[in-house]
N, C-alpha and C positions, 0 to 999 in steps of 0.2 A: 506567645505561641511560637511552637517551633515550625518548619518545615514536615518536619516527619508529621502533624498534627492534621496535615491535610494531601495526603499524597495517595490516593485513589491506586487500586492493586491492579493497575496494567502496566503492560509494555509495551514501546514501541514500535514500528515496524519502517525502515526509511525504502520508499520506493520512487524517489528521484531518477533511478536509472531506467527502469520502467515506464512504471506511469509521468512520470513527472518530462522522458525528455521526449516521450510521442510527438509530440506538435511542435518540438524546436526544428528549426529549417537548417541548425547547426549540426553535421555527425557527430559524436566524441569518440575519438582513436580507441582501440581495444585497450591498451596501456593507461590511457586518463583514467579511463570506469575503472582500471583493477586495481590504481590510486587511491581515485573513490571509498571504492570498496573497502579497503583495509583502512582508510584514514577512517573511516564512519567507524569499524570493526573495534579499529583502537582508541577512538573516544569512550565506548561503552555503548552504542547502539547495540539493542540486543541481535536484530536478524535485519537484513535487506534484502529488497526485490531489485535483480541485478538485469531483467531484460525480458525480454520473451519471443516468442518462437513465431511472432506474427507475420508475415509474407513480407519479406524485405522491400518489392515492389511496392506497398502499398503503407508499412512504416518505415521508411529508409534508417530512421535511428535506432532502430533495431538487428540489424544487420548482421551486427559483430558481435550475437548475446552467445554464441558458441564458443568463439576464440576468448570472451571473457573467462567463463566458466573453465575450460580447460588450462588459464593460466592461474586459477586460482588453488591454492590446495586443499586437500582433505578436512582440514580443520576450520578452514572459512568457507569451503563450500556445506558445511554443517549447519552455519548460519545463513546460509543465502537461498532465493526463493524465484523460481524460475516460472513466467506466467506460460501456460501450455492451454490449449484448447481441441487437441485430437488424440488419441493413445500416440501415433505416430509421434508426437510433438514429444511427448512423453520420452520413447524412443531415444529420439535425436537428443534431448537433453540428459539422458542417463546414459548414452557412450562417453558425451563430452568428459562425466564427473560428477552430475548434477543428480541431488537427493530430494531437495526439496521443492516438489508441484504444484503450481496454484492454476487448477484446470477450473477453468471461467466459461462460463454460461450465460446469457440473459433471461430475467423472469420473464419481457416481453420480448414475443416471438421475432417483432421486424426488427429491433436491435440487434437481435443475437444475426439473423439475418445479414444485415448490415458489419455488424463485428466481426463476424465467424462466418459468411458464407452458409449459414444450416437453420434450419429451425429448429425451434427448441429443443422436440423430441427426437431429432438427430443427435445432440450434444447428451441427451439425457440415454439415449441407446448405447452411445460409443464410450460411457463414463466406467464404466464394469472393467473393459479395457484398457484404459490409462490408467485405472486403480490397481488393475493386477501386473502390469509394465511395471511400475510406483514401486509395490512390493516384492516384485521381484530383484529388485536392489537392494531391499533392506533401505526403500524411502519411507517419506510424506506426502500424503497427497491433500489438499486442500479441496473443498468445493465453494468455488467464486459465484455469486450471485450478485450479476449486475443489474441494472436498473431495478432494485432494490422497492423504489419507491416508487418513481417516475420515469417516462418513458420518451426520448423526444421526436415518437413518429404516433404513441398509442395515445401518449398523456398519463393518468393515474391508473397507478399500478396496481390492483386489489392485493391486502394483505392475504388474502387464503390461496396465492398463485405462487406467490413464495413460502407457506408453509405447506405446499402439496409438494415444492423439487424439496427442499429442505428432508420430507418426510420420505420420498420417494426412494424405493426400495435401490434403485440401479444408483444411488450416490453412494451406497453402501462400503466401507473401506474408506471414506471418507475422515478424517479426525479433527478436521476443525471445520468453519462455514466463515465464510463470507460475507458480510453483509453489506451491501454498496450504493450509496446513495450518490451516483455517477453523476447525475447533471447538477448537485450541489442543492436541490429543492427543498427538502424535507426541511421539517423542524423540530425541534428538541422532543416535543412530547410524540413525535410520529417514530422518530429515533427510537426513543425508548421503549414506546410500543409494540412497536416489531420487535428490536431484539430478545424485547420478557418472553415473546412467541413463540421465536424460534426456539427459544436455551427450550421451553418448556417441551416444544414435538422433538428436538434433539437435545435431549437433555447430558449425554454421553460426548457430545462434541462441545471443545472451546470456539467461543464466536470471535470472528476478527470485524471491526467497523472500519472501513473503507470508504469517507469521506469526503468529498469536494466544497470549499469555500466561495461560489460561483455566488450564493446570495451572503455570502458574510457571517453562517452562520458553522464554517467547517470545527472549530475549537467547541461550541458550542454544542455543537450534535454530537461530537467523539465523544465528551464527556458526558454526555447522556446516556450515553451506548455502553461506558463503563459503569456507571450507576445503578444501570438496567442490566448488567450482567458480562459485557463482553471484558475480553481480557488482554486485546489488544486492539489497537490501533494504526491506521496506515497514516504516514506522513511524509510529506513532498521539501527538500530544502527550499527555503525562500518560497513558496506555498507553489514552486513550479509544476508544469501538468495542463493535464487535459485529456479527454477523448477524440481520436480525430474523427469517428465514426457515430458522434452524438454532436449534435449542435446544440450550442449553446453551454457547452459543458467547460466549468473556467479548470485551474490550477487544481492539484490538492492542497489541506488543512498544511500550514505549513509544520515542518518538523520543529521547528523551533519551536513555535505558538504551543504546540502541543507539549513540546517537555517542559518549558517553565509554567505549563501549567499543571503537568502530573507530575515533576518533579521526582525523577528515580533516582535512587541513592547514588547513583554512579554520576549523576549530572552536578559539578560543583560551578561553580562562577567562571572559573577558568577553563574548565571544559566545554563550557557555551561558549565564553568567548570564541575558543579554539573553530569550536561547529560554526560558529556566525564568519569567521575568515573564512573555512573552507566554503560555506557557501557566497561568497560578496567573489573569492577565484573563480569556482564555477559558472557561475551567472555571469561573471565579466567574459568569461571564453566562449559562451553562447550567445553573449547580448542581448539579455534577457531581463527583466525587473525582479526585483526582490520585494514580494510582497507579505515577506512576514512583519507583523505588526511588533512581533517580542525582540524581533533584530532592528528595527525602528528605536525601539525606547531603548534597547542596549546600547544602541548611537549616543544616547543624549550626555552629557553632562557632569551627570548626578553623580559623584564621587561617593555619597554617601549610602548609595545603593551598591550596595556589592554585585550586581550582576548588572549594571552598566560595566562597557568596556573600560571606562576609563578608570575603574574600581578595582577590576576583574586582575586578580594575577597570573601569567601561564598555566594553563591546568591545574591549577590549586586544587 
């Protein structure tokens, strides 16, 4: 059996500098991220979430997601992904350079609360307007649906609360959706379930799954999420991450974990290798653990697996 024989039709999405460095107590200089940024760009990751527009007081590692973007050019800001939550945010991220929106919402009201300062049906009034800031660039705009499943001030989330925003006329302009299983709860068959729901009330829009590994089960659920239909997924180098506005919410699905296991044509032995150094540099500047499992067993040994490192040629 070959590779190609099992390589499920999604693509990645690496959101390390986003989600993944909210809960680091380390900053990273605007120069490291736009390192970052191009090292991931030039492995073959297809698109990254490079920051967001959240209150620097309240994420300090987000700070500098303006002066990124504006050192980045044309052509890799085509692939990068900017998280927003007000049309304003919108705004400030398409003077810097920035095309591509991912305006977040929670299904549960005290989250969003908690996240965004608004309840729900504020974020869902003010979406019309960051959609038409969006295209007024000639962007994308995304629609983020957090706490997806569960909620960690309401508890369980009912599935017809995310397909009432999902259906809701004011996401309209919208081109893809979100779907976010934040505090990492959910299980494969719950995965699944919602996403067959949504494709079905948005049938017009590509779904993104947006993951967390908090109960072990982040690789597991993304893949379910493509089975049931979505077409990308979000992933965290070294499975880094968190919410700092959900408790109890761990890492995301590490990026690794997730591509040796959908395996895209562009990922060879050597270009893992490559991703597993840049993330053991990262994580060593943050002092931070590496909890992907698939950079674990790349560690070991095994000469006779070709995606062990000690297999692995330079970007072969």
């Amino acid at each position: 059996m070959t590779d190609t024989a099992f390589r499920p039709a999604a693509t990645l999405r690496d959101v390390t500098l986003r989600d993944g460095l909210q809960l680091t107590g380390k900053p990273l200089p605007t120069a490291r991220k736009v390192a970052v940024v191009r090292e991931l760009l030039a492995l073959g990751v297809p698109s990254v979430e490079i920051g967001s527009l959240a209150r620097p007081d309240l994420v300090p590692s987000m700070a500098n997601t303006l002066e990124v973007v504006e050192q980045l050019e044309a052509d890799e800001l085509a692939r990068c992904w900017v998280w927003v939550a007000t049309p304003r945010h919108v705004e400030k991220a398409a003077a810097a350079g920035a095309v591509n929106f991912q305006y977040c919402l929670s299904a549960s009201d005290q989250h969003n609360r908690a996240n965004i300062g608004r309840p729900t049906e504020a974020s869902l009034d003010a979406m019309p307007a960051a959609v038409e800031h969006a295209l007024s660039v000639r962007g994308r705009i995304q629609l983020c649906v957090a706490t997806a499943f569960t909620c960690p001030f309401e508890g369980a989330v009912p599935e017809e609360r995310v397909l009432a925003i999902a259906a809701d006329p004011r996401t309209r302009g919208a081109e893809d959706i979100v779907v976010c299983d934040t505090l990492g709860q959910a299980v494969p068959a719950q995965v699944a379930g919602l996403v067959e729901k949504v494709a079905a009330h948005t049938p017009s829009r590509r779904i993104v799954y947006h993951g967390h590994d908090t109960w072990g089960l982040g690789v597991a659920n993304s893949l379910a999420a493509v089975a049931a239909g979505a077409s990308e997924v979000d992933g965290s180098l070294g499975g880094l991450g968190g919410c700092p506005f959900a408790p109890g919410a761990s890492g995301n699905a590490a990026t690794e974990d997730l591509l040796f296991a959908l395996r895209p044509d562009w990922l060879t032995p050597g270009v893992f290798a490559a991703l597993v150094r840049l993330t053991g540099g990262l994580l060593g500047e943050l002092g931070e653990p590496n909890r992907s499992r698939a950079v674990q067993g790349a560690q070991s040994s095994a000469t006779a697996f070709p995606w062990a490192l000690a297999a692995a040629p330079d970007r072969a």
